[in-house]
N, C-alpha and C positions, 0 to 999 in steps of 0.2 A: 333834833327831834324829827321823826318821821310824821306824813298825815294818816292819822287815824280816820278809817273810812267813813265814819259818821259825820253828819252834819253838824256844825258848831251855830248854836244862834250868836248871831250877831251884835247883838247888844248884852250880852251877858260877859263877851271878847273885850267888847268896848269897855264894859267898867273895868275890869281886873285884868290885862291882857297876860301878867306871869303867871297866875292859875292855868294859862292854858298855852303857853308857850314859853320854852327856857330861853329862847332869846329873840331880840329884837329880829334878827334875823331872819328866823323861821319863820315869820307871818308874812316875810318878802315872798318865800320858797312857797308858803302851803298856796295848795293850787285851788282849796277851797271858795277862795272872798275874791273877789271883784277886786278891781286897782283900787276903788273907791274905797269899797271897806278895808281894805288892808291899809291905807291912809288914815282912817279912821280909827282904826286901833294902833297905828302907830303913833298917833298926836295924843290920843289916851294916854299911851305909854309915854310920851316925851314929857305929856302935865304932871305927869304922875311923878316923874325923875326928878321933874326940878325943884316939886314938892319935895322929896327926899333928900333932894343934895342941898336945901334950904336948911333943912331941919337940921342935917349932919351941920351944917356951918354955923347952929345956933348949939350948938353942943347937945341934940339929943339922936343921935345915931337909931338905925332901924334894925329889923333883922338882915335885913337883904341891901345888895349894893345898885345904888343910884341907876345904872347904866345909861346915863344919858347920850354919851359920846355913842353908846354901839345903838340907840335909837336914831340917832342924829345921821350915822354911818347908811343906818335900814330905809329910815326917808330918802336919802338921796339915790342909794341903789332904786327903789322904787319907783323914782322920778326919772330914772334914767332906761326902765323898762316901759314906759308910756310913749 
């Protein structure tokens, strides 16, 4: 996903970060956020997964896949850009 020139509020990223990004990834990439808030919305995204990959293990599956591992993946790229 490319950065779209507009500003993204930051806490709107924070609650729902796949509304505004197809992957953990790109919120490493967008040149928008701060290391901070990109941490910020990455740990959103990882709460969110485990919630997800909780629920898939109680037998009720979502529309969308967990991606916990490529969150996991995007934290530590990020850590390693600091």
């Amino acid at each position: 996903m490319t950065n779209p020139p507009e500003k993204l509020e930051i806490e709107a990223v924070v609650r729902d970060p796949p509304d505004y990004f197809g992957a953990p990834m790109d919120v490493v990439n967008d040149s928008r956020f701060t290391h901070d808030e990109k941490r910020r919305v990455l740990e959103s995204w990882a709460v969110d997964a485990q919630l997800r990959s909780q629920a898939e293990a109680e037998n009720m599956p979502g529309k969308d896949l967990p991606q916990l591992q490529e969150v996991h993946v995007a934290l530590l790229e990020l850590q390693k850009q600091k």
